[in-house]
Each structure stands twice: as C-alpha cells, then as structure tokens.
C-alpha positions in Angstrom: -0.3 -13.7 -12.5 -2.2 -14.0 -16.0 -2.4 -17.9 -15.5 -4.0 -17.4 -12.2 -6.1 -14.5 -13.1 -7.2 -16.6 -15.9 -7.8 -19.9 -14.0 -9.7 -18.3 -11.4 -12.0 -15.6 -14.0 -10.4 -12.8 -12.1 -9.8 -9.2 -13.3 -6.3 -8.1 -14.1 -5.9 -4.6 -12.6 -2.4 -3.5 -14.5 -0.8 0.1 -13.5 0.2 1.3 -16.8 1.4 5.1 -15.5 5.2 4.2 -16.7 4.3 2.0 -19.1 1.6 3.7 -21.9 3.3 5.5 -24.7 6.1 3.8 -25.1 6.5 -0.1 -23.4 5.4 -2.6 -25.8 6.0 -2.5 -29.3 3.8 0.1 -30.5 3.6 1.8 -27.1 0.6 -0.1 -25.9 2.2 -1.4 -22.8 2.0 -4.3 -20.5 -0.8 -5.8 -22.1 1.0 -5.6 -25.7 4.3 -6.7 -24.5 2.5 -9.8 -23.1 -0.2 -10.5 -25.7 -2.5 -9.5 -23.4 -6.4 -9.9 -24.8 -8.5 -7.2 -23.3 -11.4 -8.6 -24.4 -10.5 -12.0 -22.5 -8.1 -11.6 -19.8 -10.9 -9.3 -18.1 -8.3 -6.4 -17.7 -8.2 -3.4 -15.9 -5.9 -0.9 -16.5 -5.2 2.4 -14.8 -2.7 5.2 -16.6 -1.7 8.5 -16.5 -2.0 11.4 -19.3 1.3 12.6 -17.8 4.6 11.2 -18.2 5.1 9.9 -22.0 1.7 11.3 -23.2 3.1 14.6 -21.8 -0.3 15.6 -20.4 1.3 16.7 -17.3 -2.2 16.2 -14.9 -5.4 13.4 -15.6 -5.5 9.8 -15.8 -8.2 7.2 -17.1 -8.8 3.3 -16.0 -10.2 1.1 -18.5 -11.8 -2.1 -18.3 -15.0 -3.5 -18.9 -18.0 -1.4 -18.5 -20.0 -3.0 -15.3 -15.8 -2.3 -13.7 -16.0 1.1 -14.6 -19.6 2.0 -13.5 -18.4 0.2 -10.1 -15.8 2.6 -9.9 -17.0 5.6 -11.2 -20.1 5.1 -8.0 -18.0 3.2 -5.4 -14.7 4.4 -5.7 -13.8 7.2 -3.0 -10.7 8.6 -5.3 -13.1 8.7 -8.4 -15.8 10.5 -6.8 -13.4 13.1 -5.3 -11.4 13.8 -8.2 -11.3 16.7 -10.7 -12.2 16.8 -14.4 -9.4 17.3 -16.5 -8.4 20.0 -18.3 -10.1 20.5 -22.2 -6.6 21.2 -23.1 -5.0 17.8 -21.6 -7.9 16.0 -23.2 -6.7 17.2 -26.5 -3.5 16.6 -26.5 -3.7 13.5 -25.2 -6.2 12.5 -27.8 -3.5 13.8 -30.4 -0.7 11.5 -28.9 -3.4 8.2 -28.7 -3.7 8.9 -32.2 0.0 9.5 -33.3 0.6 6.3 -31.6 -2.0 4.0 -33.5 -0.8 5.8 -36.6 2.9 5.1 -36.3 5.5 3.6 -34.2 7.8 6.1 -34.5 7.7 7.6 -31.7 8.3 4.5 -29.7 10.8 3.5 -31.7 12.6 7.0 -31.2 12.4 6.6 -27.5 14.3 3.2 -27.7 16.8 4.6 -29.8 17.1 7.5 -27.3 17.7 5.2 -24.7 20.1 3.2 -26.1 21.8 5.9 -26.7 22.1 7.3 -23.1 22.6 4.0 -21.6 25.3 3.3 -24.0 27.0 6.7 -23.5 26.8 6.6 -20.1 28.4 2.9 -19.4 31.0 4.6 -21.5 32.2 7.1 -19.4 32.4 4.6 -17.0 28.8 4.6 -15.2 27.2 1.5 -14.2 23.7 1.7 -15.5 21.6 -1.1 -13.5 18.5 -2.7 -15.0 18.0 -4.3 -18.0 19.0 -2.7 -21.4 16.0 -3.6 -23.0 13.4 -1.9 -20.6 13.0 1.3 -21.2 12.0 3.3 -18.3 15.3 5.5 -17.8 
C-alpha cells in the first residue's frame, strides 16, 4: 500500500487505535514498525488516548497541516465532537513522554505477552495469531 501511496503522491491514512503505545519498537506503531517517514510518505494517522495510553475517552489525527485544517472544517465527526477532558490531556501527555524517554514500557508489554501466550498454550489452549504481534 506504501509503494502505491508513494507512486501515486497519495496520503496514507493509518488507524493506529490498537497500535500507539506499544506496536513498533518504541511504541510508535505502524509507521515505526515499517520505517514509515512522516515527513515523506504524506501520512495520516488517527489514534485513540484510550486503550494503551489508558486515557479511557479522546483521540487525535495527525498529518500534515493543510490535512488537518481540511478536517477540522469539513469533517462532520470533527465538528460534532467534544473536547477532551484537561485530565485525559494530561495524562496522556505524561504517557507520550514516558514513551520517548524509555522503551520500557513497551518492552514490558512484550514480555507480558509472552508470558500469557506461553502459559496459556501450556495448559493446552490454542492461542491463534502470530506470537510476535502483540495485540492480545
């Protein structure tokens, strides 16, 4: 789909919602894993403050500016949604951070996967999927 996206000077709209906090190596998801360049591969990505950031309610899409100004005045789900909480925003700031600090939280959720998926084949489950993706 890159190739194509490339070939043709298309965006690149990526849902990250399982993916940010913890796909890729440093938790910076599809776009990491693949060597993704933001700056080039005119991406657009859409994610959630819930699920690994633990945010619980908000999202963001990101992409280049002219995208998001489309969006912010064209987009029906944009212009009908609420603000989110000053509570999610910091916390959420607070994980962002954590994860350009460190990779140890990423790394813990691997291990804790591992761990589970391991355990479970072991008392005689059959886990489907791929051992090395990490969405549980």
């Amino acid at each position: 789909i890159t190739e194509l996206a490339r070939k043709y000077d298309a965006h690149l709209f990526i849902d990250e919602c399982h993916a940010t906090g913890f796909f890729g190596k440093t938790g910076r998801g599809t776009p990491e894993y693949f060597n993704l360049d933001p700056k080039n591969d005119l991406l657009v990505i859409n994610s959630t403050l819930g699920k690994a950031l633990g945010g619980a309610t908000g999202g963001y899409t990101a992409g280049r500016a002219e995208v998001i100004e489309m969006l912010r005045n064209k987009s029906r789900p944009y212009l009908f949604s609420n603000s989110v909480a000053p509570s999610v925003v910091g916390a959420s700031i607070e994980v962002f951070k954590r994860l350009s600090e460190s990779s140890a939280l990423v790394e813990r959720v691997h291990e804790n996967t591992e761990r589970f998926r391991g355990r479970m084949k072991a008392a005689g489950f059959t886990i489907a999927g791929n051992d090395t993706r990490r969405v549980v």
